[in-house]
MDAnalysis code that builds the backbone (N, CA, C; Angstrom):
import MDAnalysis as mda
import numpy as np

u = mda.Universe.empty(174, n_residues=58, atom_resindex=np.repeat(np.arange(58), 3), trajectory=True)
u.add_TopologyAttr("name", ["N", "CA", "C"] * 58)
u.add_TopologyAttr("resid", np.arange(1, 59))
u.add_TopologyAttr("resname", ["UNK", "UNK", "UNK", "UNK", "UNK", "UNK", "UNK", "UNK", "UNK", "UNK", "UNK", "UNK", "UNK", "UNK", "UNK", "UNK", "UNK", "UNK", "UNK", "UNK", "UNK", "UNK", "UNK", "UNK", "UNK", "UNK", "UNK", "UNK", "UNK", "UNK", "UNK", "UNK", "UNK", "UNK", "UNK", "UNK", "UNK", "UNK", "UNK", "UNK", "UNK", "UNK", "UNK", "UNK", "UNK", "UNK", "UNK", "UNK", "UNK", "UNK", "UNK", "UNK", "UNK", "UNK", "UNK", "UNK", "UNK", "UNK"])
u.atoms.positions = np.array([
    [54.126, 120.888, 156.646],
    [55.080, 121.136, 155.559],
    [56.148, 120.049, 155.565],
    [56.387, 120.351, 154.510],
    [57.612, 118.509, 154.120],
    [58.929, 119.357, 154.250],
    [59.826, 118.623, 154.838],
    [61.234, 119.168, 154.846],
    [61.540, 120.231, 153.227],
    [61.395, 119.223, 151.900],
    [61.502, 119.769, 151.081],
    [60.894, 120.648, 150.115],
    [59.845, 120.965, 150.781],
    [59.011, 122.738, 150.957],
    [59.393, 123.401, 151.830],
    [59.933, 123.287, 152.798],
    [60.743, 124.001, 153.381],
    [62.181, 124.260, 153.345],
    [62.472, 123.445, 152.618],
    [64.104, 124.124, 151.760],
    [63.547, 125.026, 150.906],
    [62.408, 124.437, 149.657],
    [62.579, 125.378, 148.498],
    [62.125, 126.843, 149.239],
    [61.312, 126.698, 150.131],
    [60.597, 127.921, 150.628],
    [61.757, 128.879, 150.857],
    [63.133, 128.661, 151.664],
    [63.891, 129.220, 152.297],
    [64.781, 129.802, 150.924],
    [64.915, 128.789, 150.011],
    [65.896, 129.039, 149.408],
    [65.340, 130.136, 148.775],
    [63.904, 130.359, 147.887],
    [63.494, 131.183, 147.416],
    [63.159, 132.696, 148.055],
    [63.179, 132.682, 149.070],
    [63.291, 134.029, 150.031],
    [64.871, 134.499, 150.424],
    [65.634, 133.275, 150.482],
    [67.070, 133.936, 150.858],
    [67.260, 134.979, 149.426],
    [67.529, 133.708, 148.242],
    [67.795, 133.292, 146.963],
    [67.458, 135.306, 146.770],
    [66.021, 135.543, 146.875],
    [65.471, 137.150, 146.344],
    [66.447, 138.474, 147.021],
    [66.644, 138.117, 148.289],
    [67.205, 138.919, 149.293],
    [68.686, 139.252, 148.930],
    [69.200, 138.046, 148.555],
    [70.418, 137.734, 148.330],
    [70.702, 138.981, 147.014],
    [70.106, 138.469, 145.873],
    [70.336, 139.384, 144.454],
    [69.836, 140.613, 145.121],
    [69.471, 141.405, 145.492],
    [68.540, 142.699, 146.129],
    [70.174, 142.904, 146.882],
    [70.909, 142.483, 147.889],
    [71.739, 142.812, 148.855],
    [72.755, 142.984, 147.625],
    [73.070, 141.886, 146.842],
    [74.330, 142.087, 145.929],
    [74.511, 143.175, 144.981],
    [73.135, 143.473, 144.187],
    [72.521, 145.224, 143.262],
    [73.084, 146.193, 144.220],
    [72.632, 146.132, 145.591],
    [72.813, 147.116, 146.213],
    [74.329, 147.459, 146.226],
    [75.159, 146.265, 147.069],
    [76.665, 146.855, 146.965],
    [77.274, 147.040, 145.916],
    [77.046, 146.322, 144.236],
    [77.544, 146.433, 143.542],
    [77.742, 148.092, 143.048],
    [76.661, 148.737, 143.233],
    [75.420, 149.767, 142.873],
    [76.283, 151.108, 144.462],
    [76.963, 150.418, 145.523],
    [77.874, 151.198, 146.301],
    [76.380, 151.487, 147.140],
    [75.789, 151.901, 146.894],
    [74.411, 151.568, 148.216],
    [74.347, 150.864, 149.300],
    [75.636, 151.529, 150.304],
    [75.385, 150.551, 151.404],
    [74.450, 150.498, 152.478],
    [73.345, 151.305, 152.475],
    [72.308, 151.729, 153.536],
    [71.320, 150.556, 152.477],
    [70.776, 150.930, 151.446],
    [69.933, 149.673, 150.823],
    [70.440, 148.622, 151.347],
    [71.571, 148.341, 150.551],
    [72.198, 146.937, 151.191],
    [72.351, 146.509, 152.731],
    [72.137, 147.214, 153.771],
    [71.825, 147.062, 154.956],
    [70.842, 146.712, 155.210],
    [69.454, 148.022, 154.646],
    [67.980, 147.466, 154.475],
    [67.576, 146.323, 154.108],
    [68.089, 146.029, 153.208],
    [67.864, 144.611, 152.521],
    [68.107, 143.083, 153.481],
    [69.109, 143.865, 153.787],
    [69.626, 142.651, 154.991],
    [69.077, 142.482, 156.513],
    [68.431, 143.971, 156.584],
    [67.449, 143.526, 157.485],
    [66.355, 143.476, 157.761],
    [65.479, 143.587, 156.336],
    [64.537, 142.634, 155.684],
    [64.721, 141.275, 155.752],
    [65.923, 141.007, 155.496],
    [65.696, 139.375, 155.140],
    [65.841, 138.640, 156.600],
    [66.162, 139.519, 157.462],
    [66.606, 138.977, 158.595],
    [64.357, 138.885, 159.311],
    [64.014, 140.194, 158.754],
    [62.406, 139.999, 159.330],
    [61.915, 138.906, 159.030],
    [62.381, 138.884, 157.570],
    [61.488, 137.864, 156.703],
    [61.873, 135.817, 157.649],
    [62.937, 135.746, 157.558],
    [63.257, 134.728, 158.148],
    [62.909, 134.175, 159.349],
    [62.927, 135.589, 160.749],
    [62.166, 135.031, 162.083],
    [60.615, 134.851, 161.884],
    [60.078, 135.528, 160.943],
    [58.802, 135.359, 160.655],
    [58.286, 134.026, 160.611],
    [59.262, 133.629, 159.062],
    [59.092, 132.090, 159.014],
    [59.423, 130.823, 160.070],
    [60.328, 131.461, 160.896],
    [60.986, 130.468, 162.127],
    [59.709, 130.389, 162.849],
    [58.732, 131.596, 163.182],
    [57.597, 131.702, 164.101],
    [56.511, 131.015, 163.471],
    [56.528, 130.906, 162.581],
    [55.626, 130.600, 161.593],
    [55.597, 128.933, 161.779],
    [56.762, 128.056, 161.625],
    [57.079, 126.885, 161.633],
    [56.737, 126.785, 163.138],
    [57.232, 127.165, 164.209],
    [57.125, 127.065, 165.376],
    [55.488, 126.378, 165.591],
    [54.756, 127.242, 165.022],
    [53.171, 127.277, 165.317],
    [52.887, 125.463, 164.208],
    [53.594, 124.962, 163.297],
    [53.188, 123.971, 162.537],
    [53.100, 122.892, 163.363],
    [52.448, 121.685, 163.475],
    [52.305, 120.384, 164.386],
    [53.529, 119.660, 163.828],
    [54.194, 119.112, 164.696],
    [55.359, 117.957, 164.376],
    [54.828, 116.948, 163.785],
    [54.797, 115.952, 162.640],
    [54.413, 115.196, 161.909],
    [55.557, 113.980, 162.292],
    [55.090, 112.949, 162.337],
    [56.537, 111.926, 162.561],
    [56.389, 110.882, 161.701],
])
């Protein structure tokens, strides 16, 4: 993966999480809005593990 597939990748998973966390508090749902946040927190080590496993390219 190229650095800049791996921005858009991130940004587009924060980016979803993000609007989902903000509905929630706006919406006074602070247990969603928790959920949400620690979803995004799964979703992210996933991808960290995920990259981990990719070959370093130089």
């Amino acid at each position: 993966m190229m650095r800049e597939q791996i921005a858009d990748a991130l940004r587009r998973l924060v980016a979803v999480q993000v609007e989902d966390i903000e509905r929630a508090v706006k919406d006074g749902h602070k247990t969603i809005a928790l959920n949400e946040l620690a979803d995004l927190n799964r979703q992210l080590k996933a991808f960290a593990a995920a990259l981990k496993k990719v070959p370093i390219r130089a």
